[in-house]
C-alpha positions as YAML, in Angstrom:
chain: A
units: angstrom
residues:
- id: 1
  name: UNK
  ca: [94.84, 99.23, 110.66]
- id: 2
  name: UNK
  ca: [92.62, 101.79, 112.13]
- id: 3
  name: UNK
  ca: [93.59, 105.49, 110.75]
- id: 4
  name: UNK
  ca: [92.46, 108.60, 111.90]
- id: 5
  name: UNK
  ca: [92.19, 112.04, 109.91]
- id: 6
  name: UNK
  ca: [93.50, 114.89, 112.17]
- id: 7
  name: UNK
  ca: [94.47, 118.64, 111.33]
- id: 8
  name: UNK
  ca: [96.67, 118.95, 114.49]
- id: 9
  name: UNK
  ca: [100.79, 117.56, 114.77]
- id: 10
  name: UNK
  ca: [101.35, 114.55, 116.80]
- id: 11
  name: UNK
  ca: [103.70, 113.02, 118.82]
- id: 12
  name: UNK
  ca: [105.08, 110.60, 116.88]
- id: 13
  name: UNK
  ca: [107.20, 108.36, 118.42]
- id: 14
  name: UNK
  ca: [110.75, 107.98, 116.97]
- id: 15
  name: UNK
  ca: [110.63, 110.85, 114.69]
- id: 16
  name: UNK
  ca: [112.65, 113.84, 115.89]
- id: 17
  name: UNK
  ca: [114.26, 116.92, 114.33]
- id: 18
  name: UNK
  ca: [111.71, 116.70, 111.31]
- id: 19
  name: UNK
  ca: [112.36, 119.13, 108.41]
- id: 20
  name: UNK
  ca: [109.65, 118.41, 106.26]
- id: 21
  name: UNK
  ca: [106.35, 115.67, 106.07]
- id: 22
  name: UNK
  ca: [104.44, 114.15, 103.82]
- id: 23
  name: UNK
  ca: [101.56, 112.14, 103.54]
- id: 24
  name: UNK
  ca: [99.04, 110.63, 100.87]
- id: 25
  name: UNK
  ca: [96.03, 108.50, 101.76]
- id: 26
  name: UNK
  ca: [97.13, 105.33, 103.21]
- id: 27
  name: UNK
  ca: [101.06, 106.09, 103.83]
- id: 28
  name: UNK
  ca: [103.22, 109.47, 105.62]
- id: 29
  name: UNK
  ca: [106.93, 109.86, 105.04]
- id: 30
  name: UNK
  ca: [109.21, 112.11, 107.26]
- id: 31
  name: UNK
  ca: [112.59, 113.82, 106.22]
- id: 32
  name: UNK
  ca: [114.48, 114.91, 109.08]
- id: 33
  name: UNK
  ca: [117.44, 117.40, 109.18]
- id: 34
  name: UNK
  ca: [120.46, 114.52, 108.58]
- id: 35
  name: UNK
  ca: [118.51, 113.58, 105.54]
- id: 36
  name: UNK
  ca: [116.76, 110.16, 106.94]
- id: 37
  name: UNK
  ca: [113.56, 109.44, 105.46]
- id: 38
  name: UNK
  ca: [111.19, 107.76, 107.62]
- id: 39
  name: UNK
  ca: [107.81, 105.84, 106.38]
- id: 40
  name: UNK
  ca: [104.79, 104.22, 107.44]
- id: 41
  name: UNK
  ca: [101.45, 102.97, 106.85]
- id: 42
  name: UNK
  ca: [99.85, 101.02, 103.45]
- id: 43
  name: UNK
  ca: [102.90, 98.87, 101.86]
- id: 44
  name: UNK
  ca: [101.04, 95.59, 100.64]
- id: 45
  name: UNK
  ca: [102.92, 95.71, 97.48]
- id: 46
  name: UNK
  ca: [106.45, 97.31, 98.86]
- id: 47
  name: UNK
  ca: [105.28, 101.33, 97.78]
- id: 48
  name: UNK
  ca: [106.97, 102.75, 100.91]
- id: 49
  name: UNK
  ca: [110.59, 101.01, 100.17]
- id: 50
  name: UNK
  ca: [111.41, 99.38, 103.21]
- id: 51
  name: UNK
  ca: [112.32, 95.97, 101.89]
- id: 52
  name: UNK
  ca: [108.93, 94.35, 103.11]
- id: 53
  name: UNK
  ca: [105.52, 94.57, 102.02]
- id: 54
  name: UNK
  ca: [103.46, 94.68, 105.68]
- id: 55
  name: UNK
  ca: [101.67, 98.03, 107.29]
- id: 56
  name: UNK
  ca: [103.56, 99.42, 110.09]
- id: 57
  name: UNK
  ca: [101.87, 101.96, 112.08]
- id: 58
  name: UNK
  ca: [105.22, 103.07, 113.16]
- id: 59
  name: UNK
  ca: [108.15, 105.02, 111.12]
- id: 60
  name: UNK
  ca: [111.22, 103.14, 110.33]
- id: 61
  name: UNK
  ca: [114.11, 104.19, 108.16]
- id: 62
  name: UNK
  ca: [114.19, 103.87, 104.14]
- id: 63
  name: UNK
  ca: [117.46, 102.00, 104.04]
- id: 64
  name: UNK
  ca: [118.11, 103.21, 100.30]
- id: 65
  name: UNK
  ca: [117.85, 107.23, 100.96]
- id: 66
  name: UNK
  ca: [119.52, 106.90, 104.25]
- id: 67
  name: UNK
  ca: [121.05, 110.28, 104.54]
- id: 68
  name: UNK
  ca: [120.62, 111.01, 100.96]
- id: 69
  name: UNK
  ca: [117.27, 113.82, 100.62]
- id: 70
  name: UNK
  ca: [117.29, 117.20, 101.33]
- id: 71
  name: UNK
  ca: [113.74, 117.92, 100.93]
- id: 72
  name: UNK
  ca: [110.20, 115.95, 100.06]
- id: 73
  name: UNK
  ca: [106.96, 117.37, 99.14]
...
Protein backbone atom coordinates (compact mmCIF):
# COMPACT_ATOMS: atom_id res chain seq x y z
CA UNK A 1 0.00 0.00 0.00
CA UNK A 2 1.16 3.39 -0.89
CA UNK A 3 0.25 6.04 2.06
CA UNK A 4 0.44 9.53 1.96
CA UNK A 5 0.93 12.08 4.99
CA UNK A 6 -1.49 15.06 4.51
CA UNK A 7 -2.60 17.93 7.01
CA UNK A 8 -5.82 18.66 4.99
CA UNK A 9 -9.52 16.40 5.36
CA UNK A 10 -10.35 14.18 2.55
CA UNK A 11 -13.04 12.82 0.84
CA UNK A 12 -13.27 9.63 1.97
CA UNK A 13 -15.47 7.54 0.34
CA UNK A 14 -18.17 5.79 2.46
CA UNK A 15 -17.63 7.68 5.55
CA UNK A 16 -20.34 10.25 6.26
CA UNK A 17 -21.69 12.11 9.30
CA UNK A 18 -18.22 11.60 11.12
CA UNK A 19 -18.11 12.69 14.80
CA UNK A 20 -14.73 12.05 15.63
CA UNK A 21 -11.25 10.38 13.78
CA UNK A 22 -8.46 8.77 14.60
CA UNK A 23 -5.42 7.61 13.24
CA UNK A 24 -1.92 6.04 14.26
CA UNK A 25 0.83 5.20 11.79
CA UNK A 26 -0.27 2.50 9.57
CA UNK A 27 -4.21 2.35 10.45
CA UNK A 28 -7.33 5.43 10.84
CA UNK A 29 -10.60 4.61 12.55
CA UNK A 30 -13.81 6.77 12.14
CA UNK A 31 -16.79 7.09 14.68
CA UNK A 32 -19.72 8.51 13.15
CA UNK A 33 -22.83 10.03 14.88
CA UNK A 34 -25.00 6.42 15.12
CA UNK A 35 -21.97 5.09 16.85
CA UNK A 36 -20.39 2.90 13.78
CA UNK A 37 -16.80 2.62 13.88
CA UNK A 38 -15.16 2.42 10.66
CA UNK A 39 -11.34 1.16 10.02
CA UNK A 40 -8.71 0.84 7.61
CA UNK A 41 -5.24 0.40 6.68
CA UNK A 42 -2.26 -2.05 8.43
CA UNK A 43 -4.20 -5.33 9.82
CA UNK A 44 -1.59 -8.22 9.07
CA UNK A 45 -2.19 -9.63 12.40
CA UNK A 46 -6.17 -8.66 12.83
CA UNK A 47 -5.26 -5.06 15.04
CA UNK A 48 -8.15 -3.20 13.35
CA UNK A 49 -10.98 -5.98 14.32
CA UNK A 50 -12.60 -6.68 11.26
CA UNK A 51 -12.49 -10.45 11.32
CA UNK A 52 -9.58 -10.62 8.65
CA UNK A 53 -6.07 -9.87 8.73
CA UNK A 54 -5.52 -8.04 4.99
CA UNK A 55 -4.91 -4.00 4.41
CA UNK A 56 -7.86 -2.33 3.04
CA UNK A 57 -7.38 1.08 1.83
CA UNK A 58 -11.01 1.55 2.28
CA UNK A 59 -13.24 1.88 5.66
CA UNK A 60 -15.53 -0.89 6.47
CA UNK A 61 -17.55 -1.42 9.60
CA UNK A 62 -16.13 -3.04 13.01
CA UNK A 63 -18.84 -5.63 13.28
CA UNK A 64 -18.26 -5.93 17.21
CA UNK A 65 -18.82 -1.99 18.16
CA UNK A 66 -21.50 -1.66 15.62
CA UNK A 67 -23.49 1.09 17.13
CA UNK A 68 -21.90 0.70 20.43
CA UNK A 69 -19.08 4.03 20.89
CA UNK A 70 -19.83 7.32 21.62
CA UNK A 71 -16.51 8.79 21.25
CA UNK A 72 -12.66 7.65 20.23
CA UNK A 73 -9.53 9.49 20.68
Amino acid sequence: MNYQSSEKLLNIENLENLKGITCGEDHTFALDENGNVFAFGKNDKGQLGLGHVWETEKPELIPSLKGKVKEIH
